[in-house]
Chimera marker file (.cmm) of the C-alpha trace (Angstrom):
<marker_set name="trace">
<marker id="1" x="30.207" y="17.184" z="-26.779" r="1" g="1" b="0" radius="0.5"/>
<marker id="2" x="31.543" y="16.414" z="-23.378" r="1" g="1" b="0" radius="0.5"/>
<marker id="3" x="30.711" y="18.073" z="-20.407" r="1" g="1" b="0" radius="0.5"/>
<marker id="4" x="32.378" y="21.151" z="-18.674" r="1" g="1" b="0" radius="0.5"/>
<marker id="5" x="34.134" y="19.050" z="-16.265" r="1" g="1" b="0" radius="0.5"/>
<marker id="6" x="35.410" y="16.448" z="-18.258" r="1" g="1" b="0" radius="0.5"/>
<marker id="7" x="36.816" y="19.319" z="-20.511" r="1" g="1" b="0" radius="0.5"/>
<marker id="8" x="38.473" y="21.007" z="-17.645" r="1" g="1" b="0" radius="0.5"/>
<marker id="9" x="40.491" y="17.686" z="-16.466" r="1" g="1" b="0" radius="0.5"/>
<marker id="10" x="41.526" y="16.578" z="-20.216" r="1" g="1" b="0" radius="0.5"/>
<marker id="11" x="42.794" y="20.410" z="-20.043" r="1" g="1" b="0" radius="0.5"/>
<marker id="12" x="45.118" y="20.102" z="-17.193" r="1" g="1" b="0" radius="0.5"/>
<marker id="13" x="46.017" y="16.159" z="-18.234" r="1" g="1" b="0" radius="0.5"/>
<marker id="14" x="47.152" y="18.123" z="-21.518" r="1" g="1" b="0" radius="0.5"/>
<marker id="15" x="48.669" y="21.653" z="-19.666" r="1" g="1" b="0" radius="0.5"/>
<marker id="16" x="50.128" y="19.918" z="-16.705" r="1" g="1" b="0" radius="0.5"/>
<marker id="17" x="50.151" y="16.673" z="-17.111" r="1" g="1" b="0" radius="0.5"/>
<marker id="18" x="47.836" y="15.528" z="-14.656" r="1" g="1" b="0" radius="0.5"/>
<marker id="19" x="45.848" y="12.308" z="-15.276" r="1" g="1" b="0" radius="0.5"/>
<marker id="20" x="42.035" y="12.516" z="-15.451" r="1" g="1" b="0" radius="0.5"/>
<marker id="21" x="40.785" y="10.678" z="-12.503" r="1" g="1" b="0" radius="0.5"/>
<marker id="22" x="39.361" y="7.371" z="-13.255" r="1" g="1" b="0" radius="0.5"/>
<marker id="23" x="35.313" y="8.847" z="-11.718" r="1" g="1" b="0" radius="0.5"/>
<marker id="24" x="35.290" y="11.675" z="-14.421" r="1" g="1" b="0" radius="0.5"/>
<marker id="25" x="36.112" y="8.994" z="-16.508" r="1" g="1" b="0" radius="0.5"/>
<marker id="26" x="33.566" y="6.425" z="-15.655" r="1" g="1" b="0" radius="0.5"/>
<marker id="27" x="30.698" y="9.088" z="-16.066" r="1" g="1" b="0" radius="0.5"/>
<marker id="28" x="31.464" y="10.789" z="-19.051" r="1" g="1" b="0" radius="0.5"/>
<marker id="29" x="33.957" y="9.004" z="-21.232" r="1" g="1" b="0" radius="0.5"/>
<marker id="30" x="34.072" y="5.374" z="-20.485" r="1" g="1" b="0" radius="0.5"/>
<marker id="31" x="35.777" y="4.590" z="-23.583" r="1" g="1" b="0" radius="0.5"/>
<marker id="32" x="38.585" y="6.514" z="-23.284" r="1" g="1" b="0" radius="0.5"/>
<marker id="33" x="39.573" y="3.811" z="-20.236" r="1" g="1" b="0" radius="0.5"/>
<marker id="34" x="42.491" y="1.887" z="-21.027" r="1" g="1" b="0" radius="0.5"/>
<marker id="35" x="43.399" y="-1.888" z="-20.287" r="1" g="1" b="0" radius="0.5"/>
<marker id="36" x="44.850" y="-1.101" z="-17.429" r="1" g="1" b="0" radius="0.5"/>
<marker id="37" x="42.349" y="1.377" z="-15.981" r="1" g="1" b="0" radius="0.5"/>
<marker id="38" x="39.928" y="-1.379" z="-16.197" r="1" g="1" b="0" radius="0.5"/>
<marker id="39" x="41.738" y="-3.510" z="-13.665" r="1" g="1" b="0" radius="0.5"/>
<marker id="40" x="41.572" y="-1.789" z="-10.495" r="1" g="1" b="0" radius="0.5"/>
<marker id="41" x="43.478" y="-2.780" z="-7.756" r="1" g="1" b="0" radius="0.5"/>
<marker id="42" x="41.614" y="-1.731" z="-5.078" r="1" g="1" b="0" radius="0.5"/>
<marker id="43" x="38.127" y="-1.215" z="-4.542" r="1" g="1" b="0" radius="0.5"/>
<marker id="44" x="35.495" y="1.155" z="-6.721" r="1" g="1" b="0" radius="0.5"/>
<marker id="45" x="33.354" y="3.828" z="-5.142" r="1" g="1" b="0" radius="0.5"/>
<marker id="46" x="31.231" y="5.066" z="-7.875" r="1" g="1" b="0" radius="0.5"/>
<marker id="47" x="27.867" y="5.230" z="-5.671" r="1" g="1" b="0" radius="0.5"/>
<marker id="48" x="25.494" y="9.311" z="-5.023" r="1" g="1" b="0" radius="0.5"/>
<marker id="49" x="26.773" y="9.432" z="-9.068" r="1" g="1" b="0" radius="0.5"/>
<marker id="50" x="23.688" y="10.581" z="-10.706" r="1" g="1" b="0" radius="0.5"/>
<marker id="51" x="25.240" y="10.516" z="-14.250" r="1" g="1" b="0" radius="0.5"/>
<marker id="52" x="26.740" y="6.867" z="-14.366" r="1" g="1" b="0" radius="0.5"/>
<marker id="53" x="24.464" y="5.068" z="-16.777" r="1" g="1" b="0" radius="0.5"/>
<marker id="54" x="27.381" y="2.271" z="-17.633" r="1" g="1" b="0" radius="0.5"/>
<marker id="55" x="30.566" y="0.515" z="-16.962" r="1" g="1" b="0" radius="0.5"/>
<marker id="56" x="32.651" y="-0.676" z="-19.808" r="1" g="1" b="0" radius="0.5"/>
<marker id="57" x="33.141" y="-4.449" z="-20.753" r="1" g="1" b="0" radius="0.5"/>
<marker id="58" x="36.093" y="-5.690" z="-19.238" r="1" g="1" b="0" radius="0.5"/>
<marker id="59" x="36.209" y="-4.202" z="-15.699" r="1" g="1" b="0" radius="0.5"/>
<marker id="60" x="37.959" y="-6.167" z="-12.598" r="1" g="1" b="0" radius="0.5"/>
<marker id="61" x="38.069" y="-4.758" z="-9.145" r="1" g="1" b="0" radius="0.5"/>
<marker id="62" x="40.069" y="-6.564" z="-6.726" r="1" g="1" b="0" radius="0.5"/>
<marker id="63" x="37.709" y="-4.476" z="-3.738" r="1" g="1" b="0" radius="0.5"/>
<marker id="64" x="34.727" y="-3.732" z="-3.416" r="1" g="1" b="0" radius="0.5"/>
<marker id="65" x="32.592" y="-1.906" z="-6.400" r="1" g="1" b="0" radius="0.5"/>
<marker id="66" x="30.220" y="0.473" z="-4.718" r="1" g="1" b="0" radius="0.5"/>
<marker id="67" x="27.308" y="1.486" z="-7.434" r="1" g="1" b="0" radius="0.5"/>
<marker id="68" x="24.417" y="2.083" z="-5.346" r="1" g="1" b="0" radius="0.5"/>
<marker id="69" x="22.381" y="5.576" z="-5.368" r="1" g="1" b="0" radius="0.5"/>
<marker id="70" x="23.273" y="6.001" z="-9.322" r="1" g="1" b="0" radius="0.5"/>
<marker id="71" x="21.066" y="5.677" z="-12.253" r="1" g="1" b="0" radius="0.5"/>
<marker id="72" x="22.797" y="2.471" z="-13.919" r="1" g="1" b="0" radius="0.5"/>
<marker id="73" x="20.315" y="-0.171" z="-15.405" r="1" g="1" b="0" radius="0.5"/>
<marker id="74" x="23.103" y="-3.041" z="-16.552" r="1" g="1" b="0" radius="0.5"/>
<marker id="75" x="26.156" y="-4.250" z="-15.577" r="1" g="1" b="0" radius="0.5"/>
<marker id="76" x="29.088" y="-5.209" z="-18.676" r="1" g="1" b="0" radius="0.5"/>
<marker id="77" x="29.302" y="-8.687" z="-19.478" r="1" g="1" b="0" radius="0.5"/>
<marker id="78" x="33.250" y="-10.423" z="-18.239" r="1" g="1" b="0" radius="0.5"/>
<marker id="79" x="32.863" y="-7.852" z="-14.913" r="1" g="1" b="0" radius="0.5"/>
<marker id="80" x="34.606" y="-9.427" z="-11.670" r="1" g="1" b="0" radius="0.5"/>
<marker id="81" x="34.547" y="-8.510" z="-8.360" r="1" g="1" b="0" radius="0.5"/>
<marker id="82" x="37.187" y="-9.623" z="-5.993" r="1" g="1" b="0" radius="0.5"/>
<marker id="83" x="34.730" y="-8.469" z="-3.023" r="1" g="1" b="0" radius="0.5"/>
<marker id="84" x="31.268" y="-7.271" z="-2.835" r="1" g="1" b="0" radius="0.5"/>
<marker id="85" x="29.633" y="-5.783" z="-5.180" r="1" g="1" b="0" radius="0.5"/>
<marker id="86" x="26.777" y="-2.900" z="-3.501" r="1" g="1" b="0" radius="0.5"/>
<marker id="87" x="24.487" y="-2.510" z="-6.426" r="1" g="1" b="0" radius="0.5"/>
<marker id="88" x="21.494" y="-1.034" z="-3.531" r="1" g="1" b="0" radius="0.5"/>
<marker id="89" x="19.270" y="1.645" z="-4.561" r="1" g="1" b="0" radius="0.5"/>
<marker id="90" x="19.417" y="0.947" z="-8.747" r="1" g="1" b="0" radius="0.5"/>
<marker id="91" x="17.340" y="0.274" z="-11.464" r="1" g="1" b="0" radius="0.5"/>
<marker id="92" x="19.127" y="-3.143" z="-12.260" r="1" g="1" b="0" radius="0.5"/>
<marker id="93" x="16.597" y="-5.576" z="-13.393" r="1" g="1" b="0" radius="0.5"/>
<marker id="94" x="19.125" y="-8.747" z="-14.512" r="1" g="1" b="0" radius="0.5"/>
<marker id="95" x="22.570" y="-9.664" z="-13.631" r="1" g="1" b="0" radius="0.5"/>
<marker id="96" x="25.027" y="-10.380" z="-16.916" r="1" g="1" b="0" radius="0.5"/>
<marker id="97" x="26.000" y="-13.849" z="-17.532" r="1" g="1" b="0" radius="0.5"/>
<marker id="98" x="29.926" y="-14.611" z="-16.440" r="1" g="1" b="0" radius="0.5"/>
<marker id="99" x="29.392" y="-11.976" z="-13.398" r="1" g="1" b="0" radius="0.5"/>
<marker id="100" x="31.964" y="-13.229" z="-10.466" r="1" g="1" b="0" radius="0.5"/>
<marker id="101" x="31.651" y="-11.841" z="-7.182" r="1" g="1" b="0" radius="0.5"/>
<marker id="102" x="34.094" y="-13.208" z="-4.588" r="1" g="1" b="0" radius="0.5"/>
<marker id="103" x="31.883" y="-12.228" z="-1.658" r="1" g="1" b="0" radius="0.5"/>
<marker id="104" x="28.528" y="-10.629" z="-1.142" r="1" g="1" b="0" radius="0.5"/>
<marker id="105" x="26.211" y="-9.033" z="-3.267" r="1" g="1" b="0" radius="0.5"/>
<marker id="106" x="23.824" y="-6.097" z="-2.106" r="1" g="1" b="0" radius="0.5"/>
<marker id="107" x="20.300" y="-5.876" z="-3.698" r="1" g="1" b="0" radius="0.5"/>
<marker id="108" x="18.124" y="-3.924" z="-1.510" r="1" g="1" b="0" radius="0.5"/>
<marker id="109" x="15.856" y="-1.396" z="-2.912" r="1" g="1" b="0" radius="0.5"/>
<marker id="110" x="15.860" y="-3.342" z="-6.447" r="1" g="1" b="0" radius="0.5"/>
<marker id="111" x="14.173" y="-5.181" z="-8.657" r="1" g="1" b="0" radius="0.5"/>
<marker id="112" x="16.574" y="-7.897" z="-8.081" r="1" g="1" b="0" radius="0.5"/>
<marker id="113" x="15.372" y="-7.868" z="-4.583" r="1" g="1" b="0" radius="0.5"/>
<marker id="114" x="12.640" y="-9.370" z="-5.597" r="1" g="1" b="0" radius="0.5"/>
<marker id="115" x="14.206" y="-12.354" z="-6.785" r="1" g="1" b="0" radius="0.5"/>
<marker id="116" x="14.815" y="-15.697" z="-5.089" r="1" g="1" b="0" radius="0.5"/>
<marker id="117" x="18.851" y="-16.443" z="-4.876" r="1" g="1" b="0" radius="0.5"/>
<marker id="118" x="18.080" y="-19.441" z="-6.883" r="1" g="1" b="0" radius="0.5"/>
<marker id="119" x="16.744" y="-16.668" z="-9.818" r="1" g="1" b="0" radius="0.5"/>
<marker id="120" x="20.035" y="-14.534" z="-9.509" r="1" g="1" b="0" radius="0.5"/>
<marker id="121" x="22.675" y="-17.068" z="-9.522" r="1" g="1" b="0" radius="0.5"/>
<marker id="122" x="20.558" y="-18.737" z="-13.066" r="1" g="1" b="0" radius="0.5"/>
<marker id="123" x="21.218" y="-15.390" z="-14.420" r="1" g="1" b="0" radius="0.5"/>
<marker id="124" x="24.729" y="-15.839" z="-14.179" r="1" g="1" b="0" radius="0.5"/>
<marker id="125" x="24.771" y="-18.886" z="-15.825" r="1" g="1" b="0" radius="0.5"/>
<marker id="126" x="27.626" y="-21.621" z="-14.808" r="1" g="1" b="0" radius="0.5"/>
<marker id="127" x="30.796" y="-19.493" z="-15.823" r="1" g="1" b="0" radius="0.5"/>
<marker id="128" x="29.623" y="-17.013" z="-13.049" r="1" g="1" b="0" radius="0.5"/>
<marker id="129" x="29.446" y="-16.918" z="-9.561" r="1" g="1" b="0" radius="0.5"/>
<marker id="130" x="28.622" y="-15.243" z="-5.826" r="1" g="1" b="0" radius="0.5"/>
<marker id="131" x="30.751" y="-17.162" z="-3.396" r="1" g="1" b="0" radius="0.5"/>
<marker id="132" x="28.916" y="-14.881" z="-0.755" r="1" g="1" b="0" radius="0.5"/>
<marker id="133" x="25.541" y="-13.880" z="0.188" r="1" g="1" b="0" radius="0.5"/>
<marker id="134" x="22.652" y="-11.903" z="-1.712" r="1" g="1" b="0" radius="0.5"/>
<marker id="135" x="21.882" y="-9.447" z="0.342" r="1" g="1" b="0" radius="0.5"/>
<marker id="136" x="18.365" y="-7.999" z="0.057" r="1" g="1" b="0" radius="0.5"/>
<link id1="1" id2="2" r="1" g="1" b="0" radius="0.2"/>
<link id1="2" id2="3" r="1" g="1" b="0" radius="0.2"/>
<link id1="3" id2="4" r="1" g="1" b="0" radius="0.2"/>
<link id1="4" id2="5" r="1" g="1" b="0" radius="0.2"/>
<link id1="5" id2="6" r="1" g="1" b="0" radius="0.2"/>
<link id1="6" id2="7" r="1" g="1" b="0" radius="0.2"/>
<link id1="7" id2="8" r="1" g="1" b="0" radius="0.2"/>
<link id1="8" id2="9" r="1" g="1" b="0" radius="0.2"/>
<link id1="9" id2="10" r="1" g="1" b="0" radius="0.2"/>
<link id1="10" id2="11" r="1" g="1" b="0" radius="0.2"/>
<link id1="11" id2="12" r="1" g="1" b="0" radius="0.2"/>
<link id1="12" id2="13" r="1" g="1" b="0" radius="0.2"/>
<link id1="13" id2="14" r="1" g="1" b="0" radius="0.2"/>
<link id1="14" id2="15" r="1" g="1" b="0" radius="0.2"/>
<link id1="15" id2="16" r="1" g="1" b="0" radius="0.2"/>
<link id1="16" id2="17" r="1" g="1" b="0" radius="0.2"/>
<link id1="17" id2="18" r="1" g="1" b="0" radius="0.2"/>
<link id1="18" id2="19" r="1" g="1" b="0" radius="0.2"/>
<link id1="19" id2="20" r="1" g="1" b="0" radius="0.2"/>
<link id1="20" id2="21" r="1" g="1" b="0" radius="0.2"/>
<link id1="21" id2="22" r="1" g="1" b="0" radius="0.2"/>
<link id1="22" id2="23" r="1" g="1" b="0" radius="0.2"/>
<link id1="23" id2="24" r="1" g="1" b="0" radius="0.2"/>
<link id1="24" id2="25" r="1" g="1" b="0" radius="0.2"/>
<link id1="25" id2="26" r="1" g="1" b="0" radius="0.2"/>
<link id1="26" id2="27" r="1" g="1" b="0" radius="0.2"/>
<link id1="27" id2="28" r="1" g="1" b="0" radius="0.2"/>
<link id1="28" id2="29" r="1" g="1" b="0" radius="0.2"/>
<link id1="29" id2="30" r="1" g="1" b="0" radius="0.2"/>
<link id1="30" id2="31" r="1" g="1" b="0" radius="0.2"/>
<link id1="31" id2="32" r="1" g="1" b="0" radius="0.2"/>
<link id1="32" id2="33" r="1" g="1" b="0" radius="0.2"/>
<link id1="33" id2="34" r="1" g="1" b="0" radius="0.2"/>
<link id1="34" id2="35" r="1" g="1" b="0" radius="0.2"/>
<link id1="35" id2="36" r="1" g="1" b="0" radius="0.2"/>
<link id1="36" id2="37" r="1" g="1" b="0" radius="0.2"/>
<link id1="37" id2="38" r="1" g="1" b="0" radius="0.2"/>
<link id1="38" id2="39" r="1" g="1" b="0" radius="0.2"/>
<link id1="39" id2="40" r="1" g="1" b="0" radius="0.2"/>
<link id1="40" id2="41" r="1" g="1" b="0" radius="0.2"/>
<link id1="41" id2="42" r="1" g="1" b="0" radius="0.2"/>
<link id1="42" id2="43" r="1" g="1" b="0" radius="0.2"/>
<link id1="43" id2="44" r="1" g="1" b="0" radius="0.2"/>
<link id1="44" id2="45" r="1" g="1" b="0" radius="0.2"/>
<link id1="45" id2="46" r="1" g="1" b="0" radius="0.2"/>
<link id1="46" id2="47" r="1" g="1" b="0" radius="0.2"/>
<link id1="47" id2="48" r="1" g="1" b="0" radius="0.2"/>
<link id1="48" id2="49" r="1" g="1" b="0" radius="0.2"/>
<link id1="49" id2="50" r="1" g="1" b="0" radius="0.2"/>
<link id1="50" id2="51" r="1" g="1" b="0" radius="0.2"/>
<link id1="51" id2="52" r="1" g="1" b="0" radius="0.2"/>
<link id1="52" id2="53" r="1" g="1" b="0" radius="0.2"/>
<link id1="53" id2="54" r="1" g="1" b="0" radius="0.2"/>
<link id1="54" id2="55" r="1" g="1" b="0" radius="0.2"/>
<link id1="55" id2="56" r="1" g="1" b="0" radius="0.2"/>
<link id1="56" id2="57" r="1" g="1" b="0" radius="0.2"/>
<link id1="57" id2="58" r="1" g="1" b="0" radius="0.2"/>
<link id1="58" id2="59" r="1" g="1" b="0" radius="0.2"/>
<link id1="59" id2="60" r="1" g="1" b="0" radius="0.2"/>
<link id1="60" id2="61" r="1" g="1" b="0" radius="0.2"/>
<link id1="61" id2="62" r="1" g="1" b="0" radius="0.2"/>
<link id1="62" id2="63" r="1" g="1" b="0" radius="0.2"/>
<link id1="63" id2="64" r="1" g="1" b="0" radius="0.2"/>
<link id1="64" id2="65" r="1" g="1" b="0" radius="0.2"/>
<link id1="65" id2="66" r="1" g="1" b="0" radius="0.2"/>
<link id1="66" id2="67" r="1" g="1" b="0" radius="0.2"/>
<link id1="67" id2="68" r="1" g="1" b="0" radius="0.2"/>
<link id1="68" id2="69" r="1" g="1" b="0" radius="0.2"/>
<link id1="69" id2="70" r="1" g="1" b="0" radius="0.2"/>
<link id1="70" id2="71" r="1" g="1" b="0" radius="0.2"/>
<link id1="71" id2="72" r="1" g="1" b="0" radius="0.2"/>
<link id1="72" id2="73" r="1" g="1" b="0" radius="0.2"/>
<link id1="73" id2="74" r="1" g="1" b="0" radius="0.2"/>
<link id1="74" id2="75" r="1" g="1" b="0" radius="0.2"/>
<link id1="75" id2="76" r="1" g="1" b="0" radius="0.2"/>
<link id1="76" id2="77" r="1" g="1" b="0" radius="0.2"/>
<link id1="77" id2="78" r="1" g="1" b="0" radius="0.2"/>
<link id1="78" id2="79" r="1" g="1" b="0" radius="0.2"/>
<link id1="79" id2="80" r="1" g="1" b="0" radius="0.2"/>
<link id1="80" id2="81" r="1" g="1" b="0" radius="0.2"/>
<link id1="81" id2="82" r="1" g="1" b="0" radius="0.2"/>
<link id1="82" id2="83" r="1" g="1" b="0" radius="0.2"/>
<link id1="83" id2="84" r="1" g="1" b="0" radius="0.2"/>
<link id1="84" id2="85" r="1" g="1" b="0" radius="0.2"/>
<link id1="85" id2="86" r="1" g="1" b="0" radius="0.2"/>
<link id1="86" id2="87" r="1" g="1" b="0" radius="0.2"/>
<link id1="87" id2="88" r="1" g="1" b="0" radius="0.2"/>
<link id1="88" id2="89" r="1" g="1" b="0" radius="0.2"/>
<link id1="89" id2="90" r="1" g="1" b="0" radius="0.2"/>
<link id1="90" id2="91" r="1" g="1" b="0" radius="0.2"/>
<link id1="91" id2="92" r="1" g="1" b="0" radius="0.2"/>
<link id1="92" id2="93" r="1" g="1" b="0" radius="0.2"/>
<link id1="93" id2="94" r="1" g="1" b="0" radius="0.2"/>
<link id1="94" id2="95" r="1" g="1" b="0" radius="0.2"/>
<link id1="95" id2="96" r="1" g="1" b="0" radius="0.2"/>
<link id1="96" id2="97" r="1" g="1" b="0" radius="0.2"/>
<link id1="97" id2="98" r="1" g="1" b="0" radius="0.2"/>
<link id1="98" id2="99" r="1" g="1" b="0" radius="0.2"/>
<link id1="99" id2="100" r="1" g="1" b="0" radius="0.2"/>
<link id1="100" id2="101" r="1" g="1" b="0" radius="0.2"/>
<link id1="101" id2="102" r="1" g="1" b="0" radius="0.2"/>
<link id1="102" id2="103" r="1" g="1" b="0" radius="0.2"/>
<link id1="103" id2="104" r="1" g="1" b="0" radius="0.2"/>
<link id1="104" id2="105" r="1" g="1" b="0" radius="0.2"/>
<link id1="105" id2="106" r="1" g="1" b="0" radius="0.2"/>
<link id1="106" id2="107" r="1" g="1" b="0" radius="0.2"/>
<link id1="107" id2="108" r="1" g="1" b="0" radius="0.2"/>
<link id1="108" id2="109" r="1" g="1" b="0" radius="0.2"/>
<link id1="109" id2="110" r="1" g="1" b="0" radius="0.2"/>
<link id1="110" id2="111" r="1" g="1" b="0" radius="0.2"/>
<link id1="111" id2="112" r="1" g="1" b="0" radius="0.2"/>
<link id1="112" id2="113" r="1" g="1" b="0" radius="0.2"/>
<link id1="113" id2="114" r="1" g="1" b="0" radius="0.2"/>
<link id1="114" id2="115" r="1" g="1" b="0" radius="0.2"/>
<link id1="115" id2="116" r="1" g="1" b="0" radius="0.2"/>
<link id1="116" id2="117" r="1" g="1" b="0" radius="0.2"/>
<link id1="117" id2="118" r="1" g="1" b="0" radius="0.2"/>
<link id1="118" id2="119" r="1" g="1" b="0" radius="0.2"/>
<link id1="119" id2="120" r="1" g="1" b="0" radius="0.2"/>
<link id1="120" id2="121" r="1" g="1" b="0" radius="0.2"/>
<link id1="121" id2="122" r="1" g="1" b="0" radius="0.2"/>
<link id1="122" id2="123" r="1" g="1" b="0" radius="0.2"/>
<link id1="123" id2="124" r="1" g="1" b="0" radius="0.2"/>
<link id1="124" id2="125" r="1" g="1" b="0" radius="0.2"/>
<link id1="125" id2="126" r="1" g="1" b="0" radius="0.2"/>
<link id1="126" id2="127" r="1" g="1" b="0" radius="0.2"/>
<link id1="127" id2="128" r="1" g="1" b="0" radius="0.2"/>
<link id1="128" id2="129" r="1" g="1" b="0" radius="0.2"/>
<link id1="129" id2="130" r="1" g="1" b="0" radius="0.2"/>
<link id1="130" id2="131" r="1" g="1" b="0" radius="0.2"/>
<link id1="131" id2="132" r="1" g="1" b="0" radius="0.2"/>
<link id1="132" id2="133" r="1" g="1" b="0" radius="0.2"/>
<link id1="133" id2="134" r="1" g="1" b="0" radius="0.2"/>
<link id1="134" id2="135" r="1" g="1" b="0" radius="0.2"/>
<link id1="135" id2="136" r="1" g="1" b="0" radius="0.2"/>
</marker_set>
């Protein structure tokens, strides 16, 4: 069963025609995003989001894609970043293979912090990349 609020905004997409916005969707029904919700044009603020435990597979932000503060463990395999990507204050552990991050990456306050740069970009493999820094 979904929760209160995610009933609420499916009510008024249905009454009034109002779109769920794409945060209630990211916390409690991730697979009800589209194709085209999971290309976002600008950047991604999901971060203070104590229910976020996932992204979908798929997901391209041509910003930034804020996740710190929330209690997300693993990032979708195929995810780009077209800026930084703030991952600070998570339970992360690994980084998915094919990640792409245009610019910087923000570790602190994670177990990837503990990691040499040389550790994070092998977890990536060769079809990934962080043009920027790592940022511990």
């Amino acid at each position: 069963m979904q929760p209160n609020i995610y009933n609420f905004f499916k009510f008024l997409e249905g009454k009034e025609n109002r779109p769920i916005p794409l945060r209630v969707k990211f916390t409690y029904a991730p697979e009800t995003l589209t194709p085209q919700e999971l290309n976002i044009e600008g950047s991604l603020y999901l971060s203070n989001n104590e229910k976020l435990e996932k992204l979908p597979k798929g997901l391209t932000v041509k910003g930034n894609l804020w996740l710190a503060n929330t209690p997300i463990t693993s990032l979708p395999e195929g995810l780009t970043v077209e800026n930084s990507l703030i991952l600070s204050n998570t339970k992360i552990t690994s980084l998915p293979k094919g990640l792409k991050v245009k610019r910087n990456l923000w570790v602190e306050n994670t177990p990837l912090s503990t990691k040499t740069d040389e550790k994070i970009r092998e977890m990536i493999g060769p079809d990934g990349y962080i043009n920027g820094k790592i940022i511990r």
